[in-house]
N, C-alpha and C positions, 0 to 999 in steps of 0.2 A: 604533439601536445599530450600531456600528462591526463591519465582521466583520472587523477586526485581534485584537477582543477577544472574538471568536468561535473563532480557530485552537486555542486552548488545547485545547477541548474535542474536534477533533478530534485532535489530538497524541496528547493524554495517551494512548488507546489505552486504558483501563481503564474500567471500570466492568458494567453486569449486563445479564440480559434475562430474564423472566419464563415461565410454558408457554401463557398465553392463548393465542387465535389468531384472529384477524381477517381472513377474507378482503373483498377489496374490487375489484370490478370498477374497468375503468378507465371506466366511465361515472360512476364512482361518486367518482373522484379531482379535485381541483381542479389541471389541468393544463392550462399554456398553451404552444402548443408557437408557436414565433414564427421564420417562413420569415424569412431573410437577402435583402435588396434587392438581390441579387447580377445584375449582367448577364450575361446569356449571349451565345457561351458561358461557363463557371463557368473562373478561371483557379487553380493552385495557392496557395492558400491563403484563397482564399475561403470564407466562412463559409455552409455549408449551411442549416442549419436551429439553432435551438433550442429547447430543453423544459424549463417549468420545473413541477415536481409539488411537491403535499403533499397529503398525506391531507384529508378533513372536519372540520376542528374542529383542527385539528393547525397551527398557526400557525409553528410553528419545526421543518423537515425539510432535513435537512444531507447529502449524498451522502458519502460518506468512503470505499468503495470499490469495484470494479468489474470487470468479468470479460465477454470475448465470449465469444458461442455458435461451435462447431466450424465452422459451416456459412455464417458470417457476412451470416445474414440476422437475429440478433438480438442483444443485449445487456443486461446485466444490474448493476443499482446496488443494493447494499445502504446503507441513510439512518439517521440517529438521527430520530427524530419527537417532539415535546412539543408540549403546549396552548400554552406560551408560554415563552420564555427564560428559561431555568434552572429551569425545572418538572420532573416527571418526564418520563424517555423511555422511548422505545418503540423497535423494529426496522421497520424498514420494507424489504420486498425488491422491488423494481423491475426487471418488465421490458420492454422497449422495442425496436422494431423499428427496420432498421438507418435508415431516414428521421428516428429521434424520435419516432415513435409510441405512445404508454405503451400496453403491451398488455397486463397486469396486477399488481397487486399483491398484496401480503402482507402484514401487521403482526402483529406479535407483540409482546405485551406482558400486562405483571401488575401483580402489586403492587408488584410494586421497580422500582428504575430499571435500566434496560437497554441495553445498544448495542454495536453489530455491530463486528468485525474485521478480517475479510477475505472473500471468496467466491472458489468454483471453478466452472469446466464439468468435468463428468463427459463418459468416453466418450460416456457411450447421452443425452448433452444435458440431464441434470440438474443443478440447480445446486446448490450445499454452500455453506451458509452457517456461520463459526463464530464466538460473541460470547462474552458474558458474561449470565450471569441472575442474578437477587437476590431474597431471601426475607428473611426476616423471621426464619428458621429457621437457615441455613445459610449466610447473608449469600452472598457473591460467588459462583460456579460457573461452569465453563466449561457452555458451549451447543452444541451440533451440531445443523442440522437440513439436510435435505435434502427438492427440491423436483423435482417434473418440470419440463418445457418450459411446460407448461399450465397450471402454479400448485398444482399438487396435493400437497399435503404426504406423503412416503413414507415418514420416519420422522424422530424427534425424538430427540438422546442428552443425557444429561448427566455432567461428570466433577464431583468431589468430593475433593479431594487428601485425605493422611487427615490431616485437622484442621479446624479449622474455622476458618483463615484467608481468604483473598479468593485463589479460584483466575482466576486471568485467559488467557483466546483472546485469540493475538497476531496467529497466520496458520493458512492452510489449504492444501492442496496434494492433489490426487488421483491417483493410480497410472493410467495410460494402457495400462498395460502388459495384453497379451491374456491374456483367463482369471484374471487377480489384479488387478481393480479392486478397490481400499481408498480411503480416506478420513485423512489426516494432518493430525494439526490439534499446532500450538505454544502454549504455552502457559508462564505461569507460576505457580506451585500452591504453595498453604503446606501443614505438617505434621511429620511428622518432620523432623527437619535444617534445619528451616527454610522459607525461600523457594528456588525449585528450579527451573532452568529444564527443562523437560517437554515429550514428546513422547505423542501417543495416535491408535494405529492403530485403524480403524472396518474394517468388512465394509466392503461395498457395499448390505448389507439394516442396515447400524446397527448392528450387533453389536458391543461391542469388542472387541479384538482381543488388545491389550497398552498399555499405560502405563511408560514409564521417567522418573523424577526422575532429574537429573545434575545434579553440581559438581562441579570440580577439586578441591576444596578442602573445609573444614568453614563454609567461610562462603555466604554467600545469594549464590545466579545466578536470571538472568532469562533466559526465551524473545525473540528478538521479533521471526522470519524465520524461514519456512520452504523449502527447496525440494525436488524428486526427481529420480534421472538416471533415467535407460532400464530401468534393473534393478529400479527400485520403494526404491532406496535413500533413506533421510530426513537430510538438512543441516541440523542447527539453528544459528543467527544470537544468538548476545548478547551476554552478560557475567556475572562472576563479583568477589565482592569476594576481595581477596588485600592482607594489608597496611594495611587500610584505603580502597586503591584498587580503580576498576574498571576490570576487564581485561576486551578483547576474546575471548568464549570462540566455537567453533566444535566441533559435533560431529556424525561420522555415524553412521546406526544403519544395520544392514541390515534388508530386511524383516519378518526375526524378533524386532528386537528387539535383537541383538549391537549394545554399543558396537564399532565401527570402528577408530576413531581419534578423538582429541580435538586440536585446535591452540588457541592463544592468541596474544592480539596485546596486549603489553605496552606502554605508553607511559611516560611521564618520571614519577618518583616523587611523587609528590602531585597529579599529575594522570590525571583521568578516559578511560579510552579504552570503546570496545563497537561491538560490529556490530549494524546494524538494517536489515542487507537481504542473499540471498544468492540466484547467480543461478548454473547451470549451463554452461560453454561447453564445445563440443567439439573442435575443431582438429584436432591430430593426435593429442593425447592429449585426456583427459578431468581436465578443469579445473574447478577450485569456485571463483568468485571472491565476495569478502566485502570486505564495503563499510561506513561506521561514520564514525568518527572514532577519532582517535590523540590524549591528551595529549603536548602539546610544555611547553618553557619559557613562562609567561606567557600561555597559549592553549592549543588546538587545531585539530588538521591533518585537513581531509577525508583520511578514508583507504581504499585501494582493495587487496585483498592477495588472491594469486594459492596455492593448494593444489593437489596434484594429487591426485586424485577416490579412485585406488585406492589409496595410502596416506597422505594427508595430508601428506606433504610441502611445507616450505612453501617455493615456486618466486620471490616477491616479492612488495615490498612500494612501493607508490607512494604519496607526501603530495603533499596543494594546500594551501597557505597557511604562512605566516610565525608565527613569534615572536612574541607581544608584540600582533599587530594582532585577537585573539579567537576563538572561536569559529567554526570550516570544517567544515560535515559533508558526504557524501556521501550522500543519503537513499535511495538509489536504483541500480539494477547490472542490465544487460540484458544478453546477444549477440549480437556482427550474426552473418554466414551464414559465416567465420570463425574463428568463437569470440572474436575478441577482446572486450574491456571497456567496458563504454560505461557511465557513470554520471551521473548529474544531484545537484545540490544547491544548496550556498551556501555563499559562501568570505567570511571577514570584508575588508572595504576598508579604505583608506588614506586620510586625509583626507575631501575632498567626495564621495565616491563610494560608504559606506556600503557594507551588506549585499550583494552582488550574486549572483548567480542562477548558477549555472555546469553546463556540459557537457560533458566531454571520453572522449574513445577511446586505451582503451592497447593494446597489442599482446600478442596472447596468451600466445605463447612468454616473455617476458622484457620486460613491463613496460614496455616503451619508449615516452613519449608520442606519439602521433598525432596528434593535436592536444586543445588545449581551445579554447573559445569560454566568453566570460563577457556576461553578460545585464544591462543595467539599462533600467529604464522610461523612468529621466529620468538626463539629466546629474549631478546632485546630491544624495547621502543616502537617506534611506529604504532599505527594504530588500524584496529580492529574492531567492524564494526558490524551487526546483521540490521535488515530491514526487515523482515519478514521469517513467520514460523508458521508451522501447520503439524495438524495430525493427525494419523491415517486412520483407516479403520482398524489396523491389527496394531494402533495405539504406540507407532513408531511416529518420534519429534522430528523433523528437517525444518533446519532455516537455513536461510542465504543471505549472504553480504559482500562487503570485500574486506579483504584483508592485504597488507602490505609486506611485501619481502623486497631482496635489493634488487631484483630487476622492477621493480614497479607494484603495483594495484593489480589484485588477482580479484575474481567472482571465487569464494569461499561457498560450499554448501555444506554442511556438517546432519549426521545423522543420530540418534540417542533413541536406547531402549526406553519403554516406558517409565522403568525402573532408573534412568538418567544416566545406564553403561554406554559407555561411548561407542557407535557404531561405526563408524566411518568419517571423512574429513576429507574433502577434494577440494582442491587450485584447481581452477581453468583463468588463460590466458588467450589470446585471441592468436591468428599467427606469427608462428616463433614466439610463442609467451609472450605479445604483443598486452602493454597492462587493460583491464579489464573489471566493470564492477556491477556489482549485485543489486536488483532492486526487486527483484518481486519473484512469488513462486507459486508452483499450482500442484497440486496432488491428485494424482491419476483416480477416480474415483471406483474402476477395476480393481486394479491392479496396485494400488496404493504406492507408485512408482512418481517418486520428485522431477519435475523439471525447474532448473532455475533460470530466472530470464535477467536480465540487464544488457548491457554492451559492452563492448570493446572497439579499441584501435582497432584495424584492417590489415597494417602493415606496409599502405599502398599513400599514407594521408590523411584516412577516412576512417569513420567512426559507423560501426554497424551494428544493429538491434544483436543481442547474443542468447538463445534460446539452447540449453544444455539439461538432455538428460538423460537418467542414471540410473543403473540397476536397483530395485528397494533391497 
């Protein structure tokens, strides 16, 4: 099976996860972890090692998202796992030492079908994981569970909108701040009013805290981004129908709970806009930037829009892509050291050039571009796409995605000066260039060294978590 026709299911972003719990040593994992034929010395952009896992009996384990430890001696993959494609799933939390070394695992699963959304590192090195769980009873519910460094489960939450619709975990985010570590998890929740994009503060022992449903409006919003500044304050990322159409919604809460402010990001009437990522920058002021797509004429425009943090003011708004030529999102919004914008995605092509891949940096203050760089595997068609960008301390960009050439679906990592001179550009494929795709990435917090996680084919059948990384 093609893992073109795999991506969906990490996309969608919806579905459950059960209260079983499965622990599983990593002697116990079927994990091949595969050293790079690399000469030494190792030059920039070489491919260190790779790992590829799945449970016992688990034929189909998909990486979807990712998170380093403070200390940057480990990292963490949370997977969907099933018997066999399109079976039921399961969570799978993975963690692995900064060489690729699975050092252990977790599953969680039940009766329903399950699967994870995002994770965090906590201050004290615990990781927060938030999904979806499914019953029989209550169908969909949001998930919280949190784990130590060692794999020990600390506590388990679950939310319940009040109805009995399909509550969904979009993201998660944890409070860093001294003396008020909390747990933030987005989500979106039926019930009253509808579908409601939702925010729900946890303790640090699991407790909740507070729950707010918002919309602009009397019609149905979505969660689906979370971030925090310094203060412990919460940014939620999505949309809102208005019209018929959706609109880009943005709102921050403070610790307690106070809606802030709310902004929106309206595009061309009968066309679809929403944010699906929001990232923090600090500069000289304190900046929320929000990243999505914008409805234009005949298409949509990657869109990247600048707020300022203490009253929502909205400072600008920057489009990639034309008219007419389709579909440009920006999936993705980081900051270098800064504050300016750094976003990754995929801008529709013109002629023989198809889908392509794109990166660029705007300027904190006033939106100015810095540059873009756009990506393709091959000279012609197909399409190229990233999910995810970061950057480092020495203010070097990597994202990950896939990208497409004729033997199949590759995991793409690309690397860029600050200054947006091309670094480096690596295919990995699973064995024999087995096709293969990109969903999330972590940056060594040492060593400012990339790993990209997603899966690949196995070669044997089976579909395995794929954790790869690479010289900075």
């Amino acid at each position: 099976m093609g893992v073109r026709m795999l991506l969906a299911g990490v996309r969608r972003r919806t579905g459950a996860v059960a209260t079983g719990v499965l622990v599983l040593t990593a002697t116990a994992v079927a994990c091949l972890s595969l050293a790079a034929a690399a000469p030494a010395p190792r030059t920039s952009g070489d491919q260190l090692w790779a790992s590829l896992c799945a449970p016992p009996g688990q034929l189909d384990c998909r990486g979807v998202a990712a998170a380093q430890s403070h200390d940057g001696r480990a990292f963490y993959v949370a997977a969907t796992v099933a018997a066999a494609a399109g079976s039921q799933r399961d969570i799978a939390l993975l963690k692995y030492a900064d060489d690729g070394t699975l050092l252990w695992q977790q599953v969680i699963g039940g009766a329903g079908d399950d699967r994870p959304a995002a994770i965090a590192v906590d201050a004290d090195g615990n990781v927060v994981l938030a999904g979806t769980t499914q019953s029989d009873t209550t169908g969909d519910d949001v998930l919280v569970a949190e784990y130590s460094s060692l794999g020990a489960r600390r506590w388990t939450a679950h939310y319940r909108g009040p109805g009995s619709g399909a509550d969904i975990a979009t993201g998660v985010a944890v409070s860093l701040v001294p003396r008020h570590p909390a747990v933030y998890v987005a989500a979106t929740t039926s019930g009253a009013g509808g579908r409601k994009a939702t925010v729900i503060k946890y303790s640090s022992s699991g407790h909740r805290v507070w729950a707010r449903r918002y919309s602009p409006t009397s019609g149905p919003s979505s969660a689906a981004a979370i971030a925090l500044d310094r203060a412990g304050s919460a940014y939620i990322g999505g949309s809102f129908a208005s019209h018929g159409d959706l609109q880009g919604l943005l709102v921050k809460y403070a610790s307690n709970g106070t809606v802030r402010w709310t902004a929106t990001a309206t595009g061309a009437r009968q066309r679809d806009s929403g944010i699906v990522a929001v990232a923090i920058g600090d500069g000289a002021t304190a900046h929320v930037y929000a990243c999505g797509s914008r409805g234009v004429s005949l298409g949509g425009a990657a869109m990247l829009a600048s707020y300022a943090a203490g009253s929502g003011r909205h400072e600008w708004t920057t489009l990639l892509g034309a008219a007419g030529l389709g579909e440009s999102t920006f999936h993705s919004v980081a900051t270098d050291h800064d504050g300016n914008a750094v976003v990754a995605g995929d801008v529709a092509g013109t002629g023989p050039t198809g889908r392509q891949a794109v990166v660029a940096k705007y300027r904190v203050r006033t939106g100015a571009t810095l540059w873009v760089q756009l990506y393709n595997a091959t000279t012609t068609g197909d399409e190229d796409s990233l999910a995810a960008v970061a950057v480092n301390a020495f203010d070097e960009v990597f994202a990950v995605g896939t990208s497409h050439i004729a033997a199949g679906d590759q995991m793409v990592t690309l690397s860029y000066m600050g200054s947006g001179a091309v670094r480096w550009a690596k295919l990995y494929g699973g064995p024999a260039g087995a096709p293969a795709a990109g969903t999330a990435l972590t940056l060594n917090v040492v060593t400012g060294a990339p790993c990209a996680v997603g899966y690949t084919a196995d070669g044997v059948g089976g579909i395995k978590t794929a954790a790869v990384g690479y010289q900075r």
